[in-house]
C-alpha positions in Angstrom: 41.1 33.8 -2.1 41.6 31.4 1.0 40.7 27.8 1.0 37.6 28.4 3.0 36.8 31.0 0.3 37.4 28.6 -2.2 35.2 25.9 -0.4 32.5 28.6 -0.1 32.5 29.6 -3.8 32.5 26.1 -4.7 29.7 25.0 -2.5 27.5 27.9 -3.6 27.4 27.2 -7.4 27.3 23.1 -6.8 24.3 24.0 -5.1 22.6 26.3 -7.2 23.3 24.4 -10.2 22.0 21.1 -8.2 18.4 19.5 -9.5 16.8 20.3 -5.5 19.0 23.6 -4.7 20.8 23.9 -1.7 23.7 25.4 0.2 25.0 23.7 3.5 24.2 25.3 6.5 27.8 26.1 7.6 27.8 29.2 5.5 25.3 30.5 7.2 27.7 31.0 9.9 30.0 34.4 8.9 30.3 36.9 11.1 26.7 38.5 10.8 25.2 34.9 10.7 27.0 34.0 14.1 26.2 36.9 15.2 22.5 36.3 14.6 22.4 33.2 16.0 23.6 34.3 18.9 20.1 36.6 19.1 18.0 33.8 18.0 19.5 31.8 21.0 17.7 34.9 23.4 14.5 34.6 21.7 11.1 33.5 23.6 10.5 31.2 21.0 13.5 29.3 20.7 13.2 27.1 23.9 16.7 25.0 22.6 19.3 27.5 24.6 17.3 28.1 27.9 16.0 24.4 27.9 19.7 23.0 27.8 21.5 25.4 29.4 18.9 25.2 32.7 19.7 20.8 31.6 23.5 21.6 32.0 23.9 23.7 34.5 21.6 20.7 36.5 23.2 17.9 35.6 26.9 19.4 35.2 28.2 18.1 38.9 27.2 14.2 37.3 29.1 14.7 34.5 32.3 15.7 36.6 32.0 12.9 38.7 31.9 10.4 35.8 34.5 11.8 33.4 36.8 13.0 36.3 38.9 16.3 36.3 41.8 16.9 34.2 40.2 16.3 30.8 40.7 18.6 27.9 37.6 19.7 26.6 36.9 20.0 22.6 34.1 22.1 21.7 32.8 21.5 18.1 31.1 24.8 16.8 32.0 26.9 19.6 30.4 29.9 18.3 29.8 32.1 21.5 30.7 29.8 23.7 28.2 30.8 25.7 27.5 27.2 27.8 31.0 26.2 28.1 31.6 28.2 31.4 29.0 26.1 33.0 31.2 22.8 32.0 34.3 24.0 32.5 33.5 25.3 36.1 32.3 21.7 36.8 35.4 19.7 35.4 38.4 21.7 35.8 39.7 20.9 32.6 43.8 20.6 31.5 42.9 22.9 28.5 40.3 24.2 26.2 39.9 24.1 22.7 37.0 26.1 20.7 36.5 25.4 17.2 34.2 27.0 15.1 34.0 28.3 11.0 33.9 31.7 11.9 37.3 32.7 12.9 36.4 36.7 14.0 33.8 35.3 16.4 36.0 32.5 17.4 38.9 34.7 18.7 36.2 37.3 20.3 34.9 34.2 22.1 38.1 33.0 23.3 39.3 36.6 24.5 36.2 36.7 26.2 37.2 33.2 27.7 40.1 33.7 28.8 39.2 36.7 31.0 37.3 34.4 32.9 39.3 32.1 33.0 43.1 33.5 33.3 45.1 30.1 34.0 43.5 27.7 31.4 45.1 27.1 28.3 42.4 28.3 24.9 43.7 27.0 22.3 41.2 28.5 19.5 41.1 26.6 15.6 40.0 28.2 13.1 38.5 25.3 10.8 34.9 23.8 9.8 34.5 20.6 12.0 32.9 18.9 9.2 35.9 17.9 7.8 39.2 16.2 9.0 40.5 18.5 12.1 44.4 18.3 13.5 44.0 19.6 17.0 46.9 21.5 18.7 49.7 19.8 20.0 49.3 20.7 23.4 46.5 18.5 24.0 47.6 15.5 21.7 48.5 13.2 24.5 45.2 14.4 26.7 42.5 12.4 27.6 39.8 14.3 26.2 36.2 15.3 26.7 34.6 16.4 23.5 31.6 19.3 24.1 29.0 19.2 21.0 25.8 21.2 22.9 23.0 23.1 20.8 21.7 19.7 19.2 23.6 21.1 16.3 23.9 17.3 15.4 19.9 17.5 13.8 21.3 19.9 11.4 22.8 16.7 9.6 21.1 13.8 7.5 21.6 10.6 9.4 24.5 9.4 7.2 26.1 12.7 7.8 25.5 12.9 11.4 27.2 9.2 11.6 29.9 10.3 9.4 30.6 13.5 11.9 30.3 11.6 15.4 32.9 8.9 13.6 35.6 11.9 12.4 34.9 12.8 16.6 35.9 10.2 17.5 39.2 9.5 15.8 39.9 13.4 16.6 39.4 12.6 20.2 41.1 9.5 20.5 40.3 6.2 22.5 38.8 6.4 25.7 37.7 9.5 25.1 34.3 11.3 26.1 31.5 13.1 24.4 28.9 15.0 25.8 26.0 16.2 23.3 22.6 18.0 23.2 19.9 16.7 21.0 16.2 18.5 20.5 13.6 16.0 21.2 10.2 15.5 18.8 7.8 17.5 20.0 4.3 19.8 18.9 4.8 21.1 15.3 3.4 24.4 16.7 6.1 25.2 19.3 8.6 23.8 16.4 7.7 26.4 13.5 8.0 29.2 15.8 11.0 28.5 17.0 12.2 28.7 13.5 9.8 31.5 12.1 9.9 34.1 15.4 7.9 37.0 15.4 10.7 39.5 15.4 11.9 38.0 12.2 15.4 37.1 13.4 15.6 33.9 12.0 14.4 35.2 8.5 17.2 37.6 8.9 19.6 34.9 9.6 18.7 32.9 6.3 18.2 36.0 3.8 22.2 36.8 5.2 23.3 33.6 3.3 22.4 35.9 0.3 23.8 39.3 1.7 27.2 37.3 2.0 26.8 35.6 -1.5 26.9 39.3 -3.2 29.5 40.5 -0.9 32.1 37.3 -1.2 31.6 35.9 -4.7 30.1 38.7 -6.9 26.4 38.0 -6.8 23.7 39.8 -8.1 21.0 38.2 -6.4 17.6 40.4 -5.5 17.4 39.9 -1.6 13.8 41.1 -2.0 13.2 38.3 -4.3 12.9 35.7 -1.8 11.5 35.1 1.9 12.6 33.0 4.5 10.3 29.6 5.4 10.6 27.0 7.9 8.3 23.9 7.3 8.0 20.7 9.3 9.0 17.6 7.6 7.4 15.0 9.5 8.6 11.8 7.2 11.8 13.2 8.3 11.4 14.7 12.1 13.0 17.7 11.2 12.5 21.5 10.5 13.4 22.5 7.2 14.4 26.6 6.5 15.0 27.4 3.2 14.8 30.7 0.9 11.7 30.8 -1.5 11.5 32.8 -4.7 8.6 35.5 -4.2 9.1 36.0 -7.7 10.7 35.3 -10.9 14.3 35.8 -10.5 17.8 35.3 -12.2 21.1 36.7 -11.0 24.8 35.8 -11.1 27.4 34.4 -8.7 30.8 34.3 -9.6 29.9 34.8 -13.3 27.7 32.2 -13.4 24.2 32.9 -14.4 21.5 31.4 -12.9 17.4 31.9 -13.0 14.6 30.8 -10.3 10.6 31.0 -10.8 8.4 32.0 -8.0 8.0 29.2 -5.8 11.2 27.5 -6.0 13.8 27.7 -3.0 16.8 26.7 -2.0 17.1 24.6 0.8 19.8 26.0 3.8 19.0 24.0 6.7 17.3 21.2 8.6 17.2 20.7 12.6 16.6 17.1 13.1 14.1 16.0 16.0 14.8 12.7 18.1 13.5 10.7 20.0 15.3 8.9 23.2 16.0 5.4 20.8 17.3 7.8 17.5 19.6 8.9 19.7 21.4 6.4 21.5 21.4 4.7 17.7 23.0 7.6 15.9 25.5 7.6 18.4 26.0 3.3 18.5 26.3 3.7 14.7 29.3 5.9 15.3 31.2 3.8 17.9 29.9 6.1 21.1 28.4 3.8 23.9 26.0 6.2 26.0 26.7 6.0 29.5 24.1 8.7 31.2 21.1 10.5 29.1 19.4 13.7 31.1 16.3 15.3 29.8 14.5 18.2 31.3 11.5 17.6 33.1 8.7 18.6 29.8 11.2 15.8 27.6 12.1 18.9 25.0 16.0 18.4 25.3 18.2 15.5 25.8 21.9 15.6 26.8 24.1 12.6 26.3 27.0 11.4 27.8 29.2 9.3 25.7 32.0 7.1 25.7 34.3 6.3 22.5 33.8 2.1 22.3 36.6 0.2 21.3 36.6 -0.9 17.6 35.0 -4.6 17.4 35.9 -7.3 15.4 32.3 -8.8 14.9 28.9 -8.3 16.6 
């Protein structure tokens, strides 16, 4: 068993055997899950990918001529990768470095990558950005331009999302960059069905948290038991998708037994919502000074352009 197995297992039972059940939302990233994403991103109901990538590929020539050329870009959760051409045509970086949780559709991506782009040194790692990240040598020494798109940020609590943009930070080094989407607040209508298509993608893409459960730590559990639900948790401005008991239920994972009544769930992701102050704060809280915010002309996405501040003494 690897140490991301390890973490997995670990994770799992912590959060079944927690008082509000829940599993963090990186694991719902194997190969399936990415995979699933990636046909969530082409959906007509999730405006996120079209709405930022159209925001990118407009704005991409500004954020060239502010950060300059020669940078070496750091994607955080890489998955497909499927923005990234649109940046890295624009600022002709030194080298390029993808991380992402799933290493399979890491190294796909990258292949894929680097058929497009022959002379640029990929440099894929294989490792879950939420925790402490070495990058490779190579780009040490680089001024570097970190890449963060998909508002994958709002999938964080605020304390989390501070804590993240600060580890950034110190893995990019002073005078560094950071350029990151965020989904703005918007009607709870367009939100829920971004979340709950009509194809039932995204239910797919939850109930495989479960599907990977039996296959990588022993489960037992009854997919049928449960459904996928996203609700709106306005006290919070974010969507909320968890997996709810249709029934009674009890299983095991990794020997351990556990039982759920009908109506209980577990809790697998949220997508926070912000508005143009919560962002600039988040970032301030984490030492990033924003230098350039773009939104699309309807105000659904933001993109931020941010620049690492150095450490201060006092207010």
């Amino acid at each position: 068993m690897t140490v991301s197995d390890n973490a997995f297992r670990d994770d799992v039972l912590a959060g079944l055997s927690a008082p509000i059940r829940a599993v963090p939302a990186r694991w719902l990233y194997d190969r399936r899950g990415s995979e699933l994403f990636e046909r969530i991103t082409q959906l007509p109901e999730y405006y996120p990918t079209r709405t930022e990538t159209a925001l990118l590929t407009a704005i991409v020539g500004e954020v060239a001529a502010i950060v300059g050329a020669g940078e070496a870009v750091v994607e955080f959760g890489s998955g497909s990768s499927a923005k990234t051409p649109i940046l890295l045509d624009a600022v002709a970086p030194s080298a390029y470095v993808p991380i992402d949780i799933s290493g399979d559709f890491l190294r796909l991506s990258a292949a894929g990558l680097k058929r497009q782009f022959p002379t640029l040194p990929i440099l894929p790692v294989e490792a879950d950005f939420m925790r402490p990240i070495v990058l490779p040598e190579q780009v040490r020494g680089a001024h570097k331009l970190g890449f963060f798109p998909g508002s994958t940020i709002g999938n964080m609590v605020a304390r989390t999302a501070v804590d993240l943009l600060r580890a950034m930070k110190d893995t990019l080094g002073s005078g560094s960059w950071l350029l990151i989407g965020m989904d703005r607040i918007k009607d709870v209508a367009t939100l829920i069905a971004a979340y709950d298509d009509s194809e039932g993608v995204t239910a797919e893409f939850n109930l495989n948290l479960l599907h990977r459960i039996n296959r990588e730590l022993d489960g037992t559990i009854d997919i049928s038991a449960f459904r996928h639900r996203a609700i709106w948790r306005d006290s919070h401005a974010r969507i909320e998708m968890h997996l709810e008991a249709v029934r009674d239920t009890s299983f095991t994972v990794a020997g351990r037994a556990f039982a759920m009544r009908a109506g209980e769930t577990i809790h697998t992701e949220n997508s926070h919502k912000y508005g143009h102050r919560d962002a600039r704060l988040l970032l301030l809280a984490a030492g990033w000074g924003v230098v350039r915010e773009w939104t699309d002309p309807d105000d659904k996405f933001a993109i931020l352009l941010a620049e690492a501040e150095a450490p201060r003494f006092a207010p």
